[in-house]
PyMOL Python script that loads the backbone (N, CA, C, O; Angstrom):
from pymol import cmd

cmd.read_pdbstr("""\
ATOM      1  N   UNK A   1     -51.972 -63.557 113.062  1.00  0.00           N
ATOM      2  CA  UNK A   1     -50.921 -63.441 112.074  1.00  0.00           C
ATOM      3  C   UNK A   1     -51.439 -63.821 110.692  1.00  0.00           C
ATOM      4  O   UNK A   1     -51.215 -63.107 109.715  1.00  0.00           O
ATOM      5  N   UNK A   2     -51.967 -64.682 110.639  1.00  0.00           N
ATOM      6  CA  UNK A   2     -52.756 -65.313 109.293  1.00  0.00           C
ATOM      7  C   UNK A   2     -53.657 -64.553 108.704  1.00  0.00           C
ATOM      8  O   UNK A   2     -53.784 -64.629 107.482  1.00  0.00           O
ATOM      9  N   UNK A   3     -54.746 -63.352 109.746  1.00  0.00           N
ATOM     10  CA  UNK A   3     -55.231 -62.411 108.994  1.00  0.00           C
ATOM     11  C   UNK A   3     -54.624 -61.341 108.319  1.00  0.00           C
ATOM     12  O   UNK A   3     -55.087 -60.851 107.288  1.00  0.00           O
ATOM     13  N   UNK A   4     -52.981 -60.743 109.213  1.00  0.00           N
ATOM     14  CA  UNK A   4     -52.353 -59.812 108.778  1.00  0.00           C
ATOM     15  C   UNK A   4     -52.139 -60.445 107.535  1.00  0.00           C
ATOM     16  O   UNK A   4     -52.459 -59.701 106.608  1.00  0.00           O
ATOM     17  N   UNK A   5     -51.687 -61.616 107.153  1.00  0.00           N
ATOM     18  CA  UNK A   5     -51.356 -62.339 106.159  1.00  0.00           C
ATOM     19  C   UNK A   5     -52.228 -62.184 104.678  1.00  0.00           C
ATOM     20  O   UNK A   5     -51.806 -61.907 103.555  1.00  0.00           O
ATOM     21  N   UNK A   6     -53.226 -62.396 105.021  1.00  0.00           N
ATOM     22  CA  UNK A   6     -54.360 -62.450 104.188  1.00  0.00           C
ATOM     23  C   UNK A   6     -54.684 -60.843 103.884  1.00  0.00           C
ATOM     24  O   UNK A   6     -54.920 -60.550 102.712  1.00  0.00           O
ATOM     25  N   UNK A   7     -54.703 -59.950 104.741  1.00  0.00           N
ATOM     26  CA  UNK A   7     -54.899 -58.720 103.803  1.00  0.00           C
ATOM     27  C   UNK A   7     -53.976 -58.216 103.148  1.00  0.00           C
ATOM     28  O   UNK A   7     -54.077 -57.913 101.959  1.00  0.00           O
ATOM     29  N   UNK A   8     -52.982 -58.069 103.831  1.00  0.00           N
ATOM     30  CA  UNK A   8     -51.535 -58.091 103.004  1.00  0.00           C
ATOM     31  C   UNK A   8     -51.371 -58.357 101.644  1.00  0.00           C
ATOM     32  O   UNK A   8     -50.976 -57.574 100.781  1.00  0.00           O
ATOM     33  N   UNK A   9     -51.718 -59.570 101.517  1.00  0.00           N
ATOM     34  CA  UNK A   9     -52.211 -60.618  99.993  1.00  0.00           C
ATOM     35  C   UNK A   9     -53.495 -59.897  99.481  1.00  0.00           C
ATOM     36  O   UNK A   9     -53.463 -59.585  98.290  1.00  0.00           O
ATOM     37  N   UNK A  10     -54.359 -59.654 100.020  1.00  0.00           N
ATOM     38  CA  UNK A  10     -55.851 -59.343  99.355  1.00  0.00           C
ATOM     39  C   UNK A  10     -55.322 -57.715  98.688  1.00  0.00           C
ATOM     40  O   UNK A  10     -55.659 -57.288  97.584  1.00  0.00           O
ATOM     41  N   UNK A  11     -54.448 -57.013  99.659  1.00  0.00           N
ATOM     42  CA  UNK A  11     -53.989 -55.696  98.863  1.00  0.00           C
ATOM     43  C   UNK A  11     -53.419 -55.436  97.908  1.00  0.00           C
ATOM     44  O   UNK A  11     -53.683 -54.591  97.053  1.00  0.00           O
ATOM     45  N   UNK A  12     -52.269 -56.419  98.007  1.00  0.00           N
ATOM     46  CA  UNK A  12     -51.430 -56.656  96.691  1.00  0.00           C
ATOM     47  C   UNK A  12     -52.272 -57.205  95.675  1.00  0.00           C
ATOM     48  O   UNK A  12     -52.290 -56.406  94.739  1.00  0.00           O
ATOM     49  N   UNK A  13     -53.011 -58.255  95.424  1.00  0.00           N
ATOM     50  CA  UNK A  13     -53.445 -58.453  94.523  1.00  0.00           C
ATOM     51  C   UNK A  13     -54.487 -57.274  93.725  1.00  0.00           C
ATOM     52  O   UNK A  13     -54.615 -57.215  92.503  1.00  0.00           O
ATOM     53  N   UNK A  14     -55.094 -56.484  94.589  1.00  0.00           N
ATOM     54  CA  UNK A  14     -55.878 -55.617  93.726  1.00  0.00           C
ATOM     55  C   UNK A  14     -54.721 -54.356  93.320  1.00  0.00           C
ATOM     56  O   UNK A  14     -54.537 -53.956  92.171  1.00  0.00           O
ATOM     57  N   UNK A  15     -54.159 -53.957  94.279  1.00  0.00           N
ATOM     58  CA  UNK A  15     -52.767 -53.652  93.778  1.00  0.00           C
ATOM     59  C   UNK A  15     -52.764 -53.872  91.938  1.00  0.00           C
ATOM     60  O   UNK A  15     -53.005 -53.367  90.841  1.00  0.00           O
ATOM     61  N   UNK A  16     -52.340 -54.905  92.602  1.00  0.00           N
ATOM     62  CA  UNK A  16     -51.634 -55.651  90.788  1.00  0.00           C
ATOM     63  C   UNK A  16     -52.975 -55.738  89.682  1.00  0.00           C
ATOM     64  O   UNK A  16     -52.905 -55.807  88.455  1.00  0.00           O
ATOM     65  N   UNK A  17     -54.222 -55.710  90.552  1.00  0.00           N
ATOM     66  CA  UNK A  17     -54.963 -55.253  89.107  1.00  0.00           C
ATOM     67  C   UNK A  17     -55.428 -54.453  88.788  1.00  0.00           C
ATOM     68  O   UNK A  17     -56.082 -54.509  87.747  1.00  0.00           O
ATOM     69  N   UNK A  18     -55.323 -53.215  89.571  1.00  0.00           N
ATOM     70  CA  UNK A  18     -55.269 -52.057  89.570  1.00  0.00           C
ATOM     71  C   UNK A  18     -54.427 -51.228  88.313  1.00  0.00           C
ATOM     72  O   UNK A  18     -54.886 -50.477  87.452  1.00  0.00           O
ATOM     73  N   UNK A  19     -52.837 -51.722  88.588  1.00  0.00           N
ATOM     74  CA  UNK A  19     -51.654 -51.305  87.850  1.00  0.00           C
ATOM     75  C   UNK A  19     -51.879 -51.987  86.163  1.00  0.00           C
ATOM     76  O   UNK A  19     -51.489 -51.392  85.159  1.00  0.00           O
ATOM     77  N   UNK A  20     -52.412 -53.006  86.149  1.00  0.00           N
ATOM     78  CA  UNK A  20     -52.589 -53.985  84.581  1.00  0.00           C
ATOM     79  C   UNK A  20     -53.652 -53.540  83.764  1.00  0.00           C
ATOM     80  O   UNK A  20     -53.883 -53.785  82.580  1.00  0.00           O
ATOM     81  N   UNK A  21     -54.431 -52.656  84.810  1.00  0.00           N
ATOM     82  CA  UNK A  21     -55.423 -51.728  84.145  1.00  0.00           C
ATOM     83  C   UNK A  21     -55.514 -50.342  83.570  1.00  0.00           C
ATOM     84  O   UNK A  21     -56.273 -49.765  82.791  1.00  0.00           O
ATOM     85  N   UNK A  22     -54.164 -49.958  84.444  1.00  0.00           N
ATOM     86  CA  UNK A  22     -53.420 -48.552  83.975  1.00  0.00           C
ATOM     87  C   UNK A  22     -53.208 -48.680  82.624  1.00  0.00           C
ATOM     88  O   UNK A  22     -53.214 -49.799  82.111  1.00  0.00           O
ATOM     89  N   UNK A  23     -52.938 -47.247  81.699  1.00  0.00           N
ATOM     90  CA  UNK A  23     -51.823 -46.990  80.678  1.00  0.00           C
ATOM     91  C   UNK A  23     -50.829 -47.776  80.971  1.00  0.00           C
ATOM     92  O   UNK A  23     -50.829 -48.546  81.932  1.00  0.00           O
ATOM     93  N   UNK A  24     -49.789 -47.617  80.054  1.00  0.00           N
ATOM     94  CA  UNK A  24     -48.618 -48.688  79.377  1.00  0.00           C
ATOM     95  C   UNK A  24     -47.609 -47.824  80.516  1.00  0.00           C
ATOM     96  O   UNK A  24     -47.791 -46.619  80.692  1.00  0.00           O
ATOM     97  N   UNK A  25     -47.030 -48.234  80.915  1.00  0.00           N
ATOM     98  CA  UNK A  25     -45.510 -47.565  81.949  1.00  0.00           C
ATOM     99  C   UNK A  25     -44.886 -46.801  80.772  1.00  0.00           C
ATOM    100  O   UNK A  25     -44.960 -45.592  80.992  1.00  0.00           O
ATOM    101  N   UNK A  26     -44.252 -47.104  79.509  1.00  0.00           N
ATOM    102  CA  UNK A  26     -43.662 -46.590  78.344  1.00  0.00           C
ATOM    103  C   UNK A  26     -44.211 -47.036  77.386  1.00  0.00           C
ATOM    104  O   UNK A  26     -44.452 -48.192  77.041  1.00  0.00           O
ATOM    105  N   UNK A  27     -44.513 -45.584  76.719  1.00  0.00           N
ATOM    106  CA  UNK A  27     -45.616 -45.648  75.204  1.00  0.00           C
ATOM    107  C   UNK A  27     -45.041 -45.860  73.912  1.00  0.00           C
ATOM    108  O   UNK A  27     -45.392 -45.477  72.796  1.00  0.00           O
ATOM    109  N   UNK A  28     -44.096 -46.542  74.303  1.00  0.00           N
ATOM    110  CA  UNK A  28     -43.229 -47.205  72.683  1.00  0.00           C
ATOM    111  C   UNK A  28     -43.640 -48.835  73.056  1.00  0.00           C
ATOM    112  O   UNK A  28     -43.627 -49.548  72.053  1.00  0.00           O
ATOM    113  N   UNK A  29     -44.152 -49.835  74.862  1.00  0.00           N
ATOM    114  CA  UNK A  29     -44.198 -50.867  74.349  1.00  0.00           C
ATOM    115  C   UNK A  29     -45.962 -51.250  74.870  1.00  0.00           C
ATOM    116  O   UNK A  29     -46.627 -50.545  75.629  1.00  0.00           O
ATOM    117  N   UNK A  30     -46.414 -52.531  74.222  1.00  0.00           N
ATOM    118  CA  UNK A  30     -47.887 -52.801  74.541  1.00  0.00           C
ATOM    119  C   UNK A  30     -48.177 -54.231  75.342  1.00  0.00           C
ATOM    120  O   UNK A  30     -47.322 -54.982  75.813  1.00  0.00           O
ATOM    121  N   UNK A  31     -49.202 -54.348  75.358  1.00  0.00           N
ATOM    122  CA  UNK A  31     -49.496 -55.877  75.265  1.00  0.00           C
ATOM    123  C   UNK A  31     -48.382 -56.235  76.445  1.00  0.00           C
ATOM    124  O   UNK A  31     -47.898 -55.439  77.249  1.00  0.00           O
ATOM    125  N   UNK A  32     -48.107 -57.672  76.321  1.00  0.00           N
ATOM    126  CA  UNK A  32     -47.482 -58.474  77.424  1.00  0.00           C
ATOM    127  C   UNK A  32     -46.337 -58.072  77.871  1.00  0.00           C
ATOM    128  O   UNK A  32     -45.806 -58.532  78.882  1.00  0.00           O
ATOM    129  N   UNK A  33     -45.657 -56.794  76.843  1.00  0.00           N
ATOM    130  CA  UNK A  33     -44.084 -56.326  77.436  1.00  0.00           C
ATOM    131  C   UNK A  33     -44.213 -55.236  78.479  1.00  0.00           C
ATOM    132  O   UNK A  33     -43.309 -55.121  79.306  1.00  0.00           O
ATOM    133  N   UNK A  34     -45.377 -54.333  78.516  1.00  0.00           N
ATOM    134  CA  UNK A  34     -45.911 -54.085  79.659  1.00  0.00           C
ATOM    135  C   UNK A  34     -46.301 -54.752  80.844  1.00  0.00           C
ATOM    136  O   UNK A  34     -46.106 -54.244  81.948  1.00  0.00           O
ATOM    137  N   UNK A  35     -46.959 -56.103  80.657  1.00  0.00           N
ATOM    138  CA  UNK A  35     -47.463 -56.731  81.683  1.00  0.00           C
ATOM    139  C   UNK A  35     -45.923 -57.251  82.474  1.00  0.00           C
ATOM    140  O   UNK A  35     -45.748 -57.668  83.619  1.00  0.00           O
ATOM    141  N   UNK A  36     -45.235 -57.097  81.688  1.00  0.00           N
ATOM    142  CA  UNK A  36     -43.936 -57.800  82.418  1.00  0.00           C
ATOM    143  C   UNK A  36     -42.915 -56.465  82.737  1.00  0.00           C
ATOM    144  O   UNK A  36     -42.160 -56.566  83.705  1.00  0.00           O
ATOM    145  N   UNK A  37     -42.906 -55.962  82.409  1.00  0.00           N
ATOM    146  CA  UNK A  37     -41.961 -54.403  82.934  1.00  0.00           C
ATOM    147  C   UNK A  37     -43.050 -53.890  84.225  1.00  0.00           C
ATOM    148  O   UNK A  37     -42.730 -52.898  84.879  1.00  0.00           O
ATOM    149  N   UNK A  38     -44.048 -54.462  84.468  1.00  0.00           N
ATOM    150  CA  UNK A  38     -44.800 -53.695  85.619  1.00  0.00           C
ATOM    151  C   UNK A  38     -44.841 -54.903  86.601  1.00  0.00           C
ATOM    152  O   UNK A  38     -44.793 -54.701  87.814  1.00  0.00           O
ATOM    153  N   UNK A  39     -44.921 -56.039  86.131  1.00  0.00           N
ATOM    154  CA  UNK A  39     -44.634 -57.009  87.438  1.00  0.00           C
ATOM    155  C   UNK A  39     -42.886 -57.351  87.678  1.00  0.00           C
ATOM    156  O   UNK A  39     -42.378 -57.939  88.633  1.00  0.00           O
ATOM    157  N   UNK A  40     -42.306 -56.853  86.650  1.00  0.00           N
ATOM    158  CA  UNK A  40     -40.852 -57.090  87.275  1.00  0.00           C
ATOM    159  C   UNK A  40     -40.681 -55.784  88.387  1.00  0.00           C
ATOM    160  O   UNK A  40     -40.365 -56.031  89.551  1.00  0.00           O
ATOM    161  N   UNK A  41     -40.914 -54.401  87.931  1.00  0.00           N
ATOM    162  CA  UNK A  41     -40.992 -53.108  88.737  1.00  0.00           C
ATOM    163  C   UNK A  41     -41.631 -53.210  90.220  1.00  0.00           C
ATOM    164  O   UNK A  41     -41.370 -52.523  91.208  1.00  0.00           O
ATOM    165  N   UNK A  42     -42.747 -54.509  90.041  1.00  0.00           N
ATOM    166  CA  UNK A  42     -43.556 -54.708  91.339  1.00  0.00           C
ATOM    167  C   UNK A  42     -42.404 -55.615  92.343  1.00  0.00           C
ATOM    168  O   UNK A  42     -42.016 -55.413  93.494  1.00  0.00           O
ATOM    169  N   UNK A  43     -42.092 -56.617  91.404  1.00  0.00           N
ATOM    170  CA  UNK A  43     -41.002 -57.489  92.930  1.00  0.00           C
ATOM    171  C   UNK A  43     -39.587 -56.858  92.829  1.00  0.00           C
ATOM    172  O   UNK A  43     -38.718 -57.438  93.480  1.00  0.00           O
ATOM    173  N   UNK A  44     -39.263 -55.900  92.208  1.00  0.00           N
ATOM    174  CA  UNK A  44     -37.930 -55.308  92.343  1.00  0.00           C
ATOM    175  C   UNK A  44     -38.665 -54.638  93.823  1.00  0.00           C
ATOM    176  O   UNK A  44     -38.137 -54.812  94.921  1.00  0.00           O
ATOM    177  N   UNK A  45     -40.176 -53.722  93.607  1.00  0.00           N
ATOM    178  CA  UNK A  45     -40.202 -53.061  95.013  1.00  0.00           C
ATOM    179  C   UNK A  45     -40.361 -53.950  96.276  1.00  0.00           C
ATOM    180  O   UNK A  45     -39.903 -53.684  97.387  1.00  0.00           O
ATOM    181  N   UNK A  46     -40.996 -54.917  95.974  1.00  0.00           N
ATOM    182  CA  UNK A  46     -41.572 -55.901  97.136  1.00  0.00           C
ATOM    183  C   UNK A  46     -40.266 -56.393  97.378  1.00  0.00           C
ATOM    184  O   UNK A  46     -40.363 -56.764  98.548  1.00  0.00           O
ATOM    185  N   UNK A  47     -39.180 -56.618  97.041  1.00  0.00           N
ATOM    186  CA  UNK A  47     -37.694 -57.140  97.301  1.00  0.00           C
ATOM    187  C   UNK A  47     -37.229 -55.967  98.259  1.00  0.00           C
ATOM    188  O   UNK A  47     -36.917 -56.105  99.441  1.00  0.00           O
ATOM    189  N   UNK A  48     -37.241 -54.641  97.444  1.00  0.00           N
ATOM    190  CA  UNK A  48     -36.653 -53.342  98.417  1.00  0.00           C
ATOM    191  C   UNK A  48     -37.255 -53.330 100.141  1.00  0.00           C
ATOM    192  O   UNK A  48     -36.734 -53.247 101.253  1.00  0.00           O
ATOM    193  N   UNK A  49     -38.863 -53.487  99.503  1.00  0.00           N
ATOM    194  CA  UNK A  49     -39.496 -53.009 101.092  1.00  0.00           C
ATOM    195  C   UNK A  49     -39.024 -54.365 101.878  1.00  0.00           C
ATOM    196  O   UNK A  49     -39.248 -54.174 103.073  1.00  0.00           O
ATOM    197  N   UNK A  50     -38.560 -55.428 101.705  1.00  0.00           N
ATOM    198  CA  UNK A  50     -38.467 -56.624 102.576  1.00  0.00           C
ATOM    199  C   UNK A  50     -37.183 -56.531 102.854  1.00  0.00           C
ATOM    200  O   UNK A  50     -36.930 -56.860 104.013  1.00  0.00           O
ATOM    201  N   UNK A  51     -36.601 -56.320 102.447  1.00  0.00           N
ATOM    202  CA  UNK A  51     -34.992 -55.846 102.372  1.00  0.00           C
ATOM    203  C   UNK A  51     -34.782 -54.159 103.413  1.00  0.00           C
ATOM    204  O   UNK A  51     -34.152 -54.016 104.460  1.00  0.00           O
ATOM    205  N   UNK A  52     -35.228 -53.565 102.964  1.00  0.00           N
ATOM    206  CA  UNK A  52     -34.812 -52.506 103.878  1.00  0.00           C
ATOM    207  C   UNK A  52     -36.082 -51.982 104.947  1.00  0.00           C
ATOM    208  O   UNK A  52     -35.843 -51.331 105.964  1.00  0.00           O
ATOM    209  N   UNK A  53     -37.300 -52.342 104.568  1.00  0.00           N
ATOM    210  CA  UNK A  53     -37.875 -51.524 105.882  1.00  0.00           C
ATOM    211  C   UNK A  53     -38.567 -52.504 106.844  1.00  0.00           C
ATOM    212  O   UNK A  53     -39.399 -52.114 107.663  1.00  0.00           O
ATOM    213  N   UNK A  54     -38.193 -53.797 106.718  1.00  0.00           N
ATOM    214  CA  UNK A  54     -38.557 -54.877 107.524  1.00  0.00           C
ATOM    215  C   UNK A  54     -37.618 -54.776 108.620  1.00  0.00           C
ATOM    216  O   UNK A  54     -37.884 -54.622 109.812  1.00  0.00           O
ATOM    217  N   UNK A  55     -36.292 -54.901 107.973  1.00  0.00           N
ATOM    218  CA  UNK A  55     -35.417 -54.471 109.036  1.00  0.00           C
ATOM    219  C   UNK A  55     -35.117 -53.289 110.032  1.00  0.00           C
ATOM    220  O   UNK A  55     -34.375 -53.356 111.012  1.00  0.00           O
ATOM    221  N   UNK A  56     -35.789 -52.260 109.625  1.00  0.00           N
ATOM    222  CA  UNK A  56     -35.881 -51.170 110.246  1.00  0.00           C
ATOM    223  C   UNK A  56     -36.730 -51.003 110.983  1.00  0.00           C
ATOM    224  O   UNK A  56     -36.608 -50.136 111.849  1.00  0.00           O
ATOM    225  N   UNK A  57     -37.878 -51.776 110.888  1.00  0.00           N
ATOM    226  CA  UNK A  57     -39.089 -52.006 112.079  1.00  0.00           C
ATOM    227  C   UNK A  57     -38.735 -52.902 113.078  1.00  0.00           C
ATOM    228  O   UNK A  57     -39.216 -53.016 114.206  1.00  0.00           O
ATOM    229  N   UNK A  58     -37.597 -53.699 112.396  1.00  0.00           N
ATOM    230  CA  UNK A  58     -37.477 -54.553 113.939  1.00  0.00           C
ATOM    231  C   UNK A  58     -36.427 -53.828 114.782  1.00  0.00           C
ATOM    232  O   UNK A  58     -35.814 -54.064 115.823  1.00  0.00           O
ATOM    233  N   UNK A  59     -36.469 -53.127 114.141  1.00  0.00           N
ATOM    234  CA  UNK A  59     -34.865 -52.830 115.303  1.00  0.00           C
ATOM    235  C   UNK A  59     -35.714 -51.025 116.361  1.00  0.00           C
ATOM    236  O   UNK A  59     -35.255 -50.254 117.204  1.00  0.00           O
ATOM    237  N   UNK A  60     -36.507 -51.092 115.928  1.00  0.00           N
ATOM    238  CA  UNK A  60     -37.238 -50.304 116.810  1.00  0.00           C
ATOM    239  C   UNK A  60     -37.259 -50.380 118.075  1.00  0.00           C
ATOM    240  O   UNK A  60     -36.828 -49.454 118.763  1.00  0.00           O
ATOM    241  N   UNK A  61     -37.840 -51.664 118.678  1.00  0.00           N
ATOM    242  CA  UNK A  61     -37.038 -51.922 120.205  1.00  0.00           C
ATOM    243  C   UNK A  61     -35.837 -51.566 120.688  1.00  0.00           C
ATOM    244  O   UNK A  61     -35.466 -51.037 121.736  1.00  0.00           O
ATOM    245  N   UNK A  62     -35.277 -51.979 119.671  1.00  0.00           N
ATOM    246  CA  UNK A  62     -33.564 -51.724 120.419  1.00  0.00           C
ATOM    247  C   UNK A  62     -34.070 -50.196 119.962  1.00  0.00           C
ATOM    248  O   UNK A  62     -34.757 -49.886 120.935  1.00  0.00           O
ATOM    249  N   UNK A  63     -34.098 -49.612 119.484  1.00  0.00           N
ATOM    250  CA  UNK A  63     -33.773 -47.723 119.217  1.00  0.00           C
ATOM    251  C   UNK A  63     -34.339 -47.112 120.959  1.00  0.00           C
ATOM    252  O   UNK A  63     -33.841 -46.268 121.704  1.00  0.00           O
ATOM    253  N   UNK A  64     -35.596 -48.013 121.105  1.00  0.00           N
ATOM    254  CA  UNK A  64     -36.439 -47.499 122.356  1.00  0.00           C
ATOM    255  C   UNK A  64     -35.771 -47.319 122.982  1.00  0.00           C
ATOM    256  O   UNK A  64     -35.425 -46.193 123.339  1.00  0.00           O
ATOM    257  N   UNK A  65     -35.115 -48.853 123.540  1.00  0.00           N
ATOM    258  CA  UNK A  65     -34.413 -48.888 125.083  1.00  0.00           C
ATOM    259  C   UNK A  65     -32.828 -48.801 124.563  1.00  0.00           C
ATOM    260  O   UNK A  65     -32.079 -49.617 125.101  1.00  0.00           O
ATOM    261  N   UNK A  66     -32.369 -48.108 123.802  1.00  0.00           N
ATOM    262  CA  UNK A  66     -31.238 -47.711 123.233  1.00  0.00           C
ATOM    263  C   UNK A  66     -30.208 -48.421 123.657  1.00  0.00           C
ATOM    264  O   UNK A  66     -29.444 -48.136 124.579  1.00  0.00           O
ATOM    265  N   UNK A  67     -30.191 -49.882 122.577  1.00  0.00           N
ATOM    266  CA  UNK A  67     -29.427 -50.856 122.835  1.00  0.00           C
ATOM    267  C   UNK A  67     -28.401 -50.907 121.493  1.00  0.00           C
ATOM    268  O   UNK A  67     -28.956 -51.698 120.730  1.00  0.00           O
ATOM    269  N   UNK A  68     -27.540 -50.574 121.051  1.00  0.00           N
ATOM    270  CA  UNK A  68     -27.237 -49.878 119.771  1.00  0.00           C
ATOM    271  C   UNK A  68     -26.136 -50.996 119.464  1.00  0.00           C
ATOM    272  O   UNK A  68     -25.213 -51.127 120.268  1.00  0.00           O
ATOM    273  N   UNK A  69     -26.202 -51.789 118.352  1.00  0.00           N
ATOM    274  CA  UNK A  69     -25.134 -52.805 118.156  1.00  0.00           C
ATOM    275  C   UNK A  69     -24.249 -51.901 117.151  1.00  0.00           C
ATOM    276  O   UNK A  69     -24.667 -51.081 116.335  1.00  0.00           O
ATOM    277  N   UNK A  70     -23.280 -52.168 117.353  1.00  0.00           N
ATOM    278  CA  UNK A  70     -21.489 -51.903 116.895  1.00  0.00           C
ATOM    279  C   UNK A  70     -21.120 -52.510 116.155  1.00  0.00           C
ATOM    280  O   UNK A  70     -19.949 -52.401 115.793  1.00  0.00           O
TER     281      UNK A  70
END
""", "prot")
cmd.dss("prot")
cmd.show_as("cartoon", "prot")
cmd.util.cbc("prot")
cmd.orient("prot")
């Protein structure tokens, strides 16, 4: 679990310096108002995927043996 852990982390981070190395998201702003419109855009997604497709992987078992809560 601790390795899934660790690449997980090792991805995201190049991830994130990957994206800080890109062009500006919008070419009206520079500098640090970019750095912050692209890490707020990053945990708005990291919120979504933990929020909706975490839950959808667990419930995979139940879909298998088609145990369907009401």
């Amino acid at each position: 679990m601790k390795i899934l852990v660790w690449n997980i982390l090792e991805i995201f981070i190049s991830f994130v310096i990957k994206l800080l190395k890109r062009k500006p998201l919008i070419k009206t702003i520079d500098g640090i108002e970019d750095v912050v419109m692209k890490l707020l855009a990053g945990g708005a997604l990291i919120y979504f995927v933990y929020a909706g497709v975490f839950p959808a992987i667990r419930d995979i078992p139940n879909l298998i043996q088609k145990k369907f809560v009401l």
